[in-house]
C-alpha positions as CSV (number, residue, x, y, z in Angstrom):
1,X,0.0,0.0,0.0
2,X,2.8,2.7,1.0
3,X,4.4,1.9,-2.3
4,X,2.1,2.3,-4.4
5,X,1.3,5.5,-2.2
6,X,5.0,6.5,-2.2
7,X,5.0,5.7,-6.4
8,X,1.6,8.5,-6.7
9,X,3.0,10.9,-4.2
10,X,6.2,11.2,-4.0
11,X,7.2,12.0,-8.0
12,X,5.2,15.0,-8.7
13,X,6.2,16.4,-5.0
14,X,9.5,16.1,-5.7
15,X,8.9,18.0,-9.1
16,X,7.1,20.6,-7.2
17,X,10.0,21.0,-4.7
18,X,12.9,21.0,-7.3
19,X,10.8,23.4,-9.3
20,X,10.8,26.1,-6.1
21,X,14.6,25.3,-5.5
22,X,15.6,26.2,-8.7
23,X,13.4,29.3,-8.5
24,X,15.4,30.1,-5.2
25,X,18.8,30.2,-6.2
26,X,19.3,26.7,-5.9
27,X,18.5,26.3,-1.8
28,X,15.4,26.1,-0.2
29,X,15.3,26.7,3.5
30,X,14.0,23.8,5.7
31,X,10.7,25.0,6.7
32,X,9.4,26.3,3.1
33,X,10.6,22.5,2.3
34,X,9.2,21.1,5.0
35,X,5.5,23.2,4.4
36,X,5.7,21.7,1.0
37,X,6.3,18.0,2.1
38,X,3.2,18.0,4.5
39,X,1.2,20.7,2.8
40,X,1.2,21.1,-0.6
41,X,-2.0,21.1,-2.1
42,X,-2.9,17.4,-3.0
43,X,0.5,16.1,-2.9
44,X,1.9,17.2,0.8
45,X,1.7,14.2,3.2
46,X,-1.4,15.8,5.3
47,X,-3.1,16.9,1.6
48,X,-3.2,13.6,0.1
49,X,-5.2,10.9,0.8
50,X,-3.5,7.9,2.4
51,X,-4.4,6.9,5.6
52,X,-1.9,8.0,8.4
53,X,-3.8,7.2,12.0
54,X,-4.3,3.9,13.2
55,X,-3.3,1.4,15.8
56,X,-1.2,-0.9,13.4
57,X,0.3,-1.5,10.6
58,X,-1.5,-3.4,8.4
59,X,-4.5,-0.6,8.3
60,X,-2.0,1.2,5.8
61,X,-1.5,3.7,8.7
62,X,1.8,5.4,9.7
63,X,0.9,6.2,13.8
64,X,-1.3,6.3,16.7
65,X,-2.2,8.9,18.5
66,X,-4.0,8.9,21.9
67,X,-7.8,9.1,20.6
68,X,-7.2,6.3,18.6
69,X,-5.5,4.7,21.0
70,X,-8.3,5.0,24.2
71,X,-11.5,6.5,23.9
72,X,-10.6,7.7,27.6
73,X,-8.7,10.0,26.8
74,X,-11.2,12.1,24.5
75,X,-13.1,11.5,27.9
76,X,-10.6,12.5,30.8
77,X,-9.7,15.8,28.4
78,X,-13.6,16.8,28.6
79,X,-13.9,17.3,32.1
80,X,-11.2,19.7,31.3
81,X,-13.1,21.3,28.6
82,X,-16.1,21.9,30.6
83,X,-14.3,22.9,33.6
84,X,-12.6,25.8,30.5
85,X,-15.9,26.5,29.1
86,X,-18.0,27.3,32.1
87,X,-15.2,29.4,33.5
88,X,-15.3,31.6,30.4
89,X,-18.5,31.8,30.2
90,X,-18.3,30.2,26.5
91,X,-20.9,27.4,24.5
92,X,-18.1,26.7,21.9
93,X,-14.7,24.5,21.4
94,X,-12.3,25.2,18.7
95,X,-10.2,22.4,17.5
96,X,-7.3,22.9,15.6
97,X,-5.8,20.0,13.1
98,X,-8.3,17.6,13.9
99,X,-7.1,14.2,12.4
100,X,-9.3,11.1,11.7
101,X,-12.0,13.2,13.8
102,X,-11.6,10.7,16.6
103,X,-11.0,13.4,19.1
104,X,-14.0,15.2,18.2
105,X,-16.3,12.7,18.4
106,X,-15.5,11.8,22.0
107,X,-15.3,14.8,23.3
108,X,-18.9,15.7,21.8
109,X,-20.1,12.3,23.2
110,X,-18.0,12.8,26.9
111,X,-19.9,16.3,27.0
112,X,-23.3,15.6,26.1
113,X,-23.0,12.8,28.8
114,X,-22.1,15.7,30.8
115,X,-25.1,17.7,30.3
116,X,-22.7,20.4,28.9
117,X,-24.6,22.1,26.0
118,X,-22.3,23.1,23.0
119,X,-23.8,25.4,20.1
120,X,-20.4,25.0,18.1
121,X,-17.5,22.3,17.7
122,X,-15.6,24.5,15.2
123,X,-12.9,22.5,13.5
124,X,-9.7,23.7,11.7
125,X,-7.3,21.9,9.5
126,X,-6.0,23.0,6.3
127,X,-5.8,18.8,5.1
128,X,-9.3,18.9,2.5
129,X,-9.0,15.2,2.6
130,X,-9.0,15.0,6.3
131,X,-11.6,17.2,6.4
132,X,-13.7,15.0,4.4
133,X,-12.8,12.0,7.0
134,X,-13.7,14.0,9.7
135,X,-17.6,15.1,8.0
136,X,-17.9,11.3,7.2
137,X,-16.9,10.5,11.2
138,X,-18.7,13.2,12.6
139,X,-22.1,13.5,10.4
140,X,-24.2,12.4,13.5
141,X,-23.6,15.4,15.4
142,X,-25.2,17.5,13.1
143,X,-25.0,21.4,12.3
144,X,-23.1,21.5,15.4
145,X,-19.6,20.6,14.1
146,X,-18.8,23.4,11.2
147,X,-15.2,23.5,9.8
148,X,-13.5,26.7,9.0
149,X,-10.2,27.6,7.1
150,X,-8.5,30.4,9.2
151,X,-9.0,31.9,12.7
152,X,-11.6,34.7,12.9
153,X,-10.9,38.3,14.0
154,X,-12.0,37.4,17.4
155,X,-12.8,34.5,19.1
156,X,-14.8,33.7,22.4
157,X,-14.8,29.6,23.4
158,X,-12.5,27.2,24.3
159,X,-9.5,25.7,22.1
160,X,-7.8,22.3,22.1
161,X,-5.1,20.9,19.8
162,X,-3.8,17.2,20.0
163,X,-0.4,16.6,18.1
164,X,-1.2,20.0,16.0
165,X,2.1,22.0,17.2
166,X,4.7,19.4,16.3
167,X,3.3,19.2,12.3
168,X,4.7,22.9,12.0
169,X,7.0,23.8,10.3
170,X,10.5,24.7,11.6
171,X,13.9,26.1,11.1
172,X,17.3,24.2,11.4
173,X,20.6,25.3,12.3
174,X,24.0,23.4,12.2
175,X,26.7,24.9,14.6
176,X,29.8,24.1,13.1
177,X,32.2,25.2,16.6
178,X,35.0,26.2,14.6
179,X,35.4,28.8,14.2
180,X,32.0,29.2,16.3
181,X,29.6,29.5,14.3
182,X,25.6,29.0,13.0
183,X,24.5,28.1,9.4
184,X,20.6,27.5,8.8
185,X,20.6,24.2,7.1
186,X,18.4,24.0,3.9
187,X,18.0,21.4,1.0
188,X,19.8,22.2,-2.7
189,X,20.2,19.5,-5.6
190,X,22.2,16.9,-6.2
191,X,21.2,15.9,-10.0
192,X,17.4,15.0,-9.0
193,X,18.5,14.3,-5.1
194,X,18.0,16.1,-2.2
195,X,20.6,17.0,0.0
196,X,21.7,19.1,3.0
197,X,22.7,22.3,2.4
198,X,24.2,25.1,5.2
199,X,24.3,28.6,4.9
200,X,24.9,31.3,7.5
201,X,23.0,33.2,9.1
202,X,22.1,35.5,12.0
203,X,19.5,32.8,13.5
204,X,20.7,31.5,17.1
205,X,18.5,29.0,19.5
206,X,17.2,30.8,22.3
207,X,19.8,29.7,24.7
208,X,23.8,30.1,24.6
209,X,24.3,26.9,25.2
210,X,26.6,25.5,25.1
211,X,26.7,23.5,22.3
212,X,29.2,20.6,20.8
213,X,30.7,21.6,17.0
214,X,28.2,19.7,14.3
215,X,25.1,20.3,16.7
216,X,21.5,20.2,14.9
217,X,18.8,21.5,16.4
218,X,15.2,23.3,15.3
219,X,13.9,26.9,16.4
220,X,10.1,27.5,16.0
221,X,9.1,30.8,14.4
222,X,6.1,29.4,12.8
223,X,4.5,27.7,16.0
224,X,5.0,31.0,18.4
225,X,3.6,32.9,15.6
226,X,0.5,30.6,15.5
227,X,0.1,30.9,19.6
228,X,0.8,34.5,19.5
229,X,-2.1,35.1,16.7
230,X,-4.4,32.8,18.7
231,X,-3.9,34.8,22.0
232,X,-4.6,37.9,19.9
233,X,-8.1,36.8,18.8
234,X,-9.0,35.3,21.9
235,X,-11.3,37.8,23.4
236,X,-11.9,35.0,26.6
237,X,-11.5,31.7,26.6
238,X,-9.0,29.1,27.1
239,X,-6.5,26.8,25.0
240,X,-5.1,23.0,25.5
241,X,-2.6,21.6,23.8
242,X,-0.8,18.5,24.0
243,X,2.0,17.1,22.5
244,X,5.3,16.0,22.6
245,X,8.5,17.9,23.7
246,X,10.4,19.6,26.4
247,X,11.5,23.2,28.0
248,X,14.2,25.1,27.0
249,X,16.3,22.8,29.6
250,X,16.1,20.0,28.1
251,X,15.8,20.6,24.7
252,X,18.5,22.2,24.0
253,X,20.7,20.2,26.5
254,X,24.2,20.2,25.1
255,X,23.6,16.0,24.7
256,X,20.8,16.3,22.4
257,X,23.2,17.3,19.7
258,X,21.2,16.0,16.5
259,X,17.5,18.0,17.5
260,X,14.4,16.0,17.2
261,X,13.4,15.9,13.8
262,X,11.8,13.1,13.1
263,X,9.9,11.1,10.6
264,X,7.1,8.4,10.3
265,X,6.0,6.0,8.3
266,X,4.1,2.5,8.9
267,X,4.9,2.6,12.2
268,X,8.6,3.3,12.1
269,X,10.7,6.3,12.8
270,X,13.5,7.2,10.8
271,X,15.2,10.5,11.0
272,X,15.5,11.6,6.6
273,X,12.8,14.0,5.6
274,X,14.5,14.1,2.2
275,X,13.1,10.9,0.8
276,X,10.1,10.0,-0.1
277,X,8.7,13.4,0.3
278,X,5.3,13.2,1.0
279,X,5.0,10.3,1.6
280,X,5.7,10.3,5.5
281,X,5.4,12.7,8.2
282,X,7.9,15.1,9.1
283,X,8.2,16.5,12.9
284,X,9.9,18.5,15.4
285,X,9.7,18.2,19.3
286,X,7.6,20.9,20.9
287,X,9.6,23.7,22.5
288,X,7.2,24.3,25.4
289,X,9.0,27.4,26.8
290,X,8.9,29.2,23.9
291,X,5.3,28.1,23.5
292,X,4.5,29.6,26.6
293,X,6.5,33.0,26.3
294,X,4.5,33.7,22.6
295,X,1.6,32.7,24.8
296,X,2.4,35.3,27.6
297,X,3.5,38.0,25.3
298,X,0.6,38.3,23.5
299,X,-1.8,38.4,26.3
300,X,-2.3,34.8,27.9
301,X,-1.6,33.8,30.9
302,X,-0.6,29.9,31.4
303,X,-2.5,27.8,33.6
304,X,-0.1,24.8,34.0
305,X,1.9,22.5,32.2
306,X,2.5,18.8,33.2
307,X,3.1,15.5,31.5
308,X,0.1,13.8,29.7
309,X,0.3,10.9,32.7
310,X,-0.9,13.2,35.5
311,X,-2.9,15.4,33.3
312,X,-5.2,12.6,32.4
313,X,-5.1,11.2,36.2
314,X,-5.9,14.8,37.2
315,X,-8.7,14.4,34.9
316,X,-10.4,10.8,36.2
317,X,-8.7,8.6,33.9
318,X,-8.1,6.2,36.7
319,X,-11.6,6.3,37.6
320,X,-12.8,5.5,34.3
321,X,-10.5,2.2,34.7
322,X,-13.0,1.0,37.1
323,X,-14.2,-2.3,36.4
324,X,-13.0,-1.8,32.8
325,X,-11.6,-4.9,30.3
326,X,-7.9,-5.9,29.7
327,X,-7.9,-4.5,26.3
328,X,-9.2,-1.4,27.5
329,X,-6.9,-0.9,30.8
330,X,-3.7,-1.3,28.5
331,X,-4.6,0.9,25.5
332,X,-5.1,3.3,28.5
333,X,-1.9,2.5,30.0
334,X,-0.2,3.5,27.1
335,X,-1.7,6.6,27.4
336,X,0.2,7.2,31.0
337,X,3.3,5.2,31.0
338,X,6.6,6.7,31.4
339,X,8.3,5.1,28.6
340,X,5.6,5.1,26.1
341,X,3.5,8.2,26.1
342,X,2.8,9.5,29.6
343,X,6.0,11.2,29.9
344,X,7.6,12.4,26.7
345,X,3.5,13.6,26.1
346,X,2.7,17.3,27.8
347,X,0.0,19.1,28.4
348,X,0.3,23.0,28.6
349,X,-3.1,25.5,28.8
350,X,-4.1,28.8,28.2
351,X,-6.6,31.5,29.6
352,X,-7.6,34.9,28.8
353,X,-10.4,36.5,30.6
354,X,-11.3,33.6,32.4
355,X,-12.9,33.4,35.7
356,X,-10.6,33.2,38.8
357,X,-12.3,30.4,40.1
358,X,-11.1,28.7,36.9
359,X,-7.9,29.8,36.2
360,X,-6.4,29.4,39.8
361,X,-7.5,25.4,39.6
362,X,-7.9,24.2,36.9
363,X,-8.5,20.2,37.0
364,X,-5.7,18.7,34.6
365,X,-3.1,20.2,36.5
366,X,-3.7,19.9,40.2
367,X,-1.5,17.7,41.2
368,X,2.6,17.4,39.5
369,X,2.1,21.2,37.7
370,X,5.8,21.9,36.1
371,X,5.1,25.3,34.7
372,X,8.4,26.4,36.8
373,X,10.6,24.3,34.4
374,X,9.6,26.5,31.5
C-alpha cells in the first residue's frame, strides 16, 4: 500500500520542490521544504489521501495517537473542557488540526453525557482530505460541528489541539564550533536528489548553550507565531494543547546534539525528511517554553503544564478504569506510561479572561504542575 502511495505521491512532489529550488537560487530553506512536504496542495503528506492514524500497521497507517488509541482519553480531556468553558463563560470548542476526527467525536459524546450544552464544535485543519474523514466520522452530530479555514478576528470559546504543534514547520541550524559559528541548514540539488545544504546566518537557539561543534537542532518561528495570533483573537476563553517535547532545559541540553526531527512511516521512525517526500510525516519536538513566552506576550496567561500521565489522572482517567476490560486498561496505559506516552506527552493551557475560580485550579493540572521548568 505505502508503495504504491509512495509511487503517486512522491514524484510529482519532488517535481514541485525541485521546481521552487531552482526558482530560489538553488536552496530552499527547511521550513518552506518542510511546508511543502506536509502541505502542498494534494500532494503534501497531510493533503493527500493515504491513511496516516491507526493502531497498526497493516491498516495502511503510519501512527497512533491517543484518541485512537483509548476512547478515555477524549473522555478525561472533557472534564477539562467543561471545567474551561463554564469558567469563560463560552458554549463553543475550537479544535485545531483535527485528524481522523476521533477526538472530536469523544469529546462531543463525553460532553453531552455531561449535560454540557455546546452550540459550536468548530474545527480547523487545512488537510481537504482530512476534512472530508472527519464530515464522514462526525455527520451524527449534526450542524453542530462546522469547519473553517482560518482563525476569525475574534474569538470567544475554548480551544484544544492534540499533536497539531509538532506538524509545523520549523527552522534548522548546524553549529559548526570552529570557528563558532551558526548556518541555517536547507535542502539544494544533487542531479534530482535532495541534500543538505548550510548557509549562514544570524539565526541562534534561544539559549547560549553551550553546544558541541556539528550540533542540529530546530527553532520554531512558525509555532509562536500561531500561539501568538491565537492569544490575539482570543477575546476570553482558554486553550489546550498536548504534544510532545520539552523546556528550554532540556531541549537544547548540550547531549541532544542532532534535534528531534523526526519522521514516520508504517509505524517506524526514521530521522530523513529528504526521501520520499510526502509520503511520511515530518516532525519537530515541541519547544514548550517558547510556547509559553509567545503565549504570555501576546496576552495569555498559562495555567499549567504537566506531562500527559498526571494530566489525564488529574482528569479521572483512573476512575474510568474501574471495572473496565484488559484490552481497555492497557490501550489506557499507554496513554500514561513513562516510557511510552505519559512522559515524553505534555499538556500546557491557556486562559484569557477567564474566571478566577477557573484559572487558579484548573483540573488537569492539580496535582505534579511543572510550569516552573519552563
Amino acid at each position: 500500500m505505502h508503495s504504491n502511495e509512495s509511487a503517486s505521491v512522491s514524484a510529482p512532489l519532488a517535481r514541485l520542490v525541485r521546481a521552487a529550488i531552482a526558482r530560489d537560487g538553488g536552496w530552499l530553506p527547511f521550513d518552506r521544504f518542510m511546508a511543502m512536504a506536509l502541505y502542498a496542495p494534494g500532494l503534501g503528506y497531510y493533503a493527500n489521501r493515504s491513511p496516516k492514524f491507526g493502531l497498526l500497521p497493516r491498516s495502511g497507517s503510519d501512527f497512533v495517537t491517543a484518541p485512537e488509541l483509548s476512547p478515555l482519553f477524549g473522555r478525561a480531556l472533557a472534564r477539562q473542557l467543561a471545567q474551561a468553558l463554564q469558567g469563560s463563560g463560552s458554549d463553543e470548542l475550537w479544535e485545531f488540526g483535527a485528524g481522523s476526527g476521533a477526538l472530536a467525536a469523544q469529546l462531543l459524546d463525553a460532553l453531552a453525557v455531561m449535560g454540557v450544552a455546546l452550540r459550536r464544535y468548530t474545527i480547523v485543519d487545512l488537510s481537504g482530505a482530512l476534512r472530508e474523514r472527519q464530515a464522514e466520522r462526525l455527520q451524527r452530530f449534526g450542524a453542530t460541528v462546522q469547519w473553517v479555514d482560518a482563525l476569525p478576528d475574534a474569538m470567544h470559546g475554548v480551544v484544544v489541539g492534540n499533536e497539531v504543534l509538532d506538524a509545523m514547520p520549523v527552522q534548522l541550524l548546524h553549529f559548526d564550533g570552529a570557528p563558532a559559528q551558526w548556518a541555517e541548514r536547507g535542502v539544494a540539488l544533487d542531479g534530482d536528489a535532495f541534500v543538505w545544504r548550510d548557509r549562514p546566518t544570524a539565526l541562534r537557539p534561544p539559549v547560549d548553550g553551550p553546544f558541541a561543534p556539528g550540533t542540529v537542532t530546530e527553532i520554531h518561528p512558525q509555532a509562536e507565531a500561531f500561539i501568538a495570533t491565537l492569544a490575539e483573537r482570543l477575546t476570553r476563553g482558554a486553550a489546550f494543547f498536548i504534544d510532545y517535547g520539552f523546556p528550554h532545559a532540556e531541549y537544547y541540553h548540550p547531549q541532544r546534539s542532532g534535534g528531534t526531527l523526526m519522521c514516520h512511516r508504517a509505524h517506524r521512525a526514521d530521522p530523513d525528511p529528504l526521501v520520499d517526500v510526502g509520503a511520511k510525516d515530518i516532525t519537530a519536538h515541541v519547544d514548550f517554553t517558547g510556547i509559553a513566552l509567545a503565549a504570555q506576550n501576546a496576552g495569555m496567561d498559562v495555567l499549567g503544564y504537566t506531562t500527559q500521565a498526571r494530566f489525564l489522572m488529574n482528569c479521572g482517567l483512573l476512575d474510568d478504569l474501574q471495572g473496565a476490560d484488559l484490552p481497555t486498561i492497557a490501550n489506557a496505559q499507554k496513554l500514561m506510561n513513562e516510557h511510552e506516552m505519559g512522559e515524553l506527552f505534555k499538556v500546557i493551557g491557556f486562559a484569557k479572561g477567564c474566571d478566577a475560580g477557573f484559572t487558579t485550579a484548573p483540573i488537569g493540572f492539580a496535582r505534579g504542575d511543572r510550569t516552573h521548568t519552563l
